[in-house]
Residue frames relative to the residue before (quaternion, step in Angstrom):
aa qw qx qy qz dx dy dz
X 1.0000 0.0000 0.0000 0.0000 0.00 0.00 0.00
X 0.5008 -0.5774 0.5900 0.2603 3.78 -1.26 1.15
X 0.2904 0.8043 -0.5147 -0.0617 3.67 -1.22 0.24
X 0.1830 -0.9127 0.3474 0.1130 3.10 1.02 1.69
X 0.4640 0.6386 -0.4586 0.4082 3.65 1.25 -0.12
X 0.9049 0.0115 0.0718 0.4194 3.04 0.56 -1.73
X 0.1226 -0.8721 0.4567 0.1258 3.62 0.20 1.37
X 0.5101 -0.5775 0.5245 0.3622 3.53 -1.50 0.54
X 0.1968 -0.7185 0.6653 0.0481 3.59 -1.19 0.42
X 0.1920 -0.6852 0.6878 0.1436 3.58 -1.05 1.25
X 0.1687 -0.7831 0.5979 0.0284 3.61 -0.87 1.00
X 0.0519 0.7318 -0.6643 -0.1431 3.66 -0.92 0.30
X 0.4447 -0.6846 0.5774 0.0153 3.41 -1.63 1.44
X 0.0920 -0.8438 0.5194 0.0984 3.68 -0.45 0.70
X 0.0809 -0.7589 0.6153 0.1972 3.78 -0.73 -0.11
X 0.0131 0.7558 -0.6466 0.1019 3.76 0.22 1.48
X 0.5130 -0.1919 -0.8057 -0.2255 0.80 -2.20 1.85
X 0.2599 0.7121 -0.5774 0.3033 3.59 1.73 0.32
X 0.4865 -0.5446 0.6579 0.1838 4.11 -0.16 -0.62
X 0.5625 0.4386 -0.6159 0.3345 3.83 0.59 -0.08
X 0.0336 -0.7107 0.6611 0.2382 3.43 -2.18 -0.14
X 0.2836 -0.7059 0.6358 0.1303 2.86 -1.54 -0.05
X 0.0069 0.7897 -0.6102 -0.0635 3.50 -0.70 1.09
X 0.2080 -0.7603 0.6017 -0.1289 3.81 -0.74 1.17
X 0.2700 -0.7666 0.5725 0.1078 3.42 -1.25 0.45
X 0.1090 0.8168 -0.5552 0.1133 3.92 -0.45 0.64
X 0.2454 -0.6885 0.6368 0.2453 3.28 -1.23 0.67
X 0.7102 0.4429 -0.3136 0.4485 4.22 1.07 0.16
X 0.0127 0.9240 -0.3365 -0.1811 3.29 1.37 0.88
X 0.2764 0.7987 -0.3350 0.4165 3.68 1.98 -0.46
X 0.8772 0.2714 -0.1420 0.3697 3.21 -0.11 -1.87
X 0.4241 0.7578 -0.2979 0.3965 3.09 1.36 -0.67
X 0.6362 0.3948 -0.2778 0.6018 3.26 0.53 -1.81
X 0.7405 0.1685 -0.4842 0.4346 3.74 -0.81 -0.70
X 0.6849 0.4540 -0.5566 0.1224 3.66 -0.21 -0.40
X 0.5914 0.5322 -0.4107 0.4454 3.63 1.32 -0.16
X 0.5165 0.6280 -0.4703 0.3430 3.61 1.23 -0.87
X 0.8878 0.2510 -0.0631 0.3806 3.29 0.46 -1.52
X 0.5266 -0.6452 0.4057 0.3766 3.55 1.53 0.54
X 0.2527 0.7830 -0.5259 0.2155 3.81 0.18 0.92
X 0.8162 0.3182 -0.2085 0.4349 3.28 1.19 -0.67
X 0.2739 -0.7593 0.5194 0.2804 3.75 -0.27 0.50
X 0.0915 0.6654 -0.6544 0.3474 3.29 -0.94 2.01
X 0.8428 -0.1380 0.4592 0.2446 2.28 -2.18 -0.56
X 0.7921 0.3028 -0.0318 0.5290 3.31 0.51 -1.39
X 0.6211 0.4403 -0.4315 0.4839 3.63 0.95 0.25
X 0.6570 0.3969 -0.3440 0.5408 3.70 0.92 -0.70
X 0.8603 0.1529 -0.2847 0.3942 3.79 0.60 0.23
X 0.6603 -0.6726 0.2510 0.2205 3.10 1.25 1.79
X 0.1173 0.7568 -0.5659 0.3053 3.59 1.47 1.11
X 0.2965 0.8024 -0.5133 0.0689 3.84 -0.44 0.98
X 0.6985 0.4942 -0.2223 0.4675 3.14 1.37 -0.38
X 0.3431 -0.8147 0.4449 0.1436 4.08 -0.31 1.44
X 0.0422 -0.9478 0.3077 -0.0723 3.15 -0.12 1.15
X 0.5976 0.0694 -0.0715 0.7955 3.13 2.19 0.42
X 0.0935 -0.7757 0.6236 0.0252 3.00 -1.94 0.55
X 0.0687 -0.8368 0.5307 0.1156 3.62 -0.63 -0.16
X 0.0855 0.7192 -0.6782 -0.1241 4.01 -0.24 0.19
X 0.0658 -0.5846 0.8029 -0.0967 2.94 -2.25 1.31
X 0.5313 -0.6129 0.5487 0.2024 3.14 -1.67 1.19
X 0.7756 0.2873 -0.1211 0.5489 3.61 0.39 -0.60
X 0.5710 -0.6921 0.3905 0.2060 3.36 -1.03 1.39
X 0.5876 0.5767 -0.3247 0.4655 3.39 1.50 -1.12
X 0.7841 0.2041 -0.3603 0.4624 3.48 0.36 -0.70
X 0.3710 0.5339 -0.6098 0.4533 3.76 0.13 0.83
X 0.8486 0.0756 -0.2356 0.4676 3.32 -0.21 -1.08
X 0.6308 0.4725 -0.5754 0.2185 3.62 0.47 0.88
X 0.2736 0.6494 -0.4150 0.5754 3.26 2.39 0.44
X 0.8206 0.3223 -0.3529 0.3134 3.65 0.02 -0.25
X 0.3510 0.7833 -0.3000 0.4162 2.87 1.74 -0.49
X 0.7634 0.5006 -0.0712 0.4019 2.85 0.57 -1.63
X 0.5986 0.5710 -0.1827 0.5312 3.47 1.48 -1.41
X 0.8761 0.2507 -0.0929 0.4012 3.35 0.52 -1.15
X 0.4658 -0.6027 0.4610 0.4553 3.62 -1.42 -0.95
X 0.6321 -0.5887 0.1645 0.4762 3.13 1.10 1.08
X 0.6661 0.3676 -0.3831 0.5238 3.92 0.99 0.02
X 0.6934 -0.4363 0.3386 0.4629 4.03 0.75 0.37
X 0.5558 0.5174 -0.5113 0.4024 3.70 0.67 0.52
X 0.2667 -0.7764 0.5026 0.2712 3.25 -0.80 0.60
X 0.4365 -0.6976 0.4859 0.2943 3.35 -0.92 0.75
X 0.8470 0.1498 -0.2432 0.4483 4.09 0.10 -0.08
X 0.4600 -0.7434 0.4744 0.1036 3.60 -1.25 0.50
């Protein structure tokens, strides 16, 4: 589905200078960001201090987001290249 109001955004989270990421999909890319800044969400990316956004992407259609992370990742939010 098209939803030119509200697009989906693949986002990738970094914790410099360890090198982990995290690539994730959201249509509130805002809240998102502060929720990783300030740890709010219990994950992945809270237990390895992911706070700093370090890419984005916006897509109209949800399918090709999460077939952009797909791609980005190993399908559980790691990203596969550095």
């Amino acid at each position: 589905m098209v939803d030119l109001i509200n697009p989906y955004f693949v986002y990738i989270v970094a914790n410099i200078p360890r090198g982990a990421l995290y690539t994730e999909v959201t249509n509130n890319l805002p809240e998102r960001a502060y929720q990783h800044r300030y740890g709010l969400s219990e994950s992945f990316s809270k237990r390895y201090k992911l706070k700093l956004l370090v890419y984005y992407e916006i897509h109209l259609r949800i399918e090709d987001a999460f077939s952009e992370k797909s791609r980005l990742s190993d399908g559980n939010g790691a990203t596969n290249f550095v």
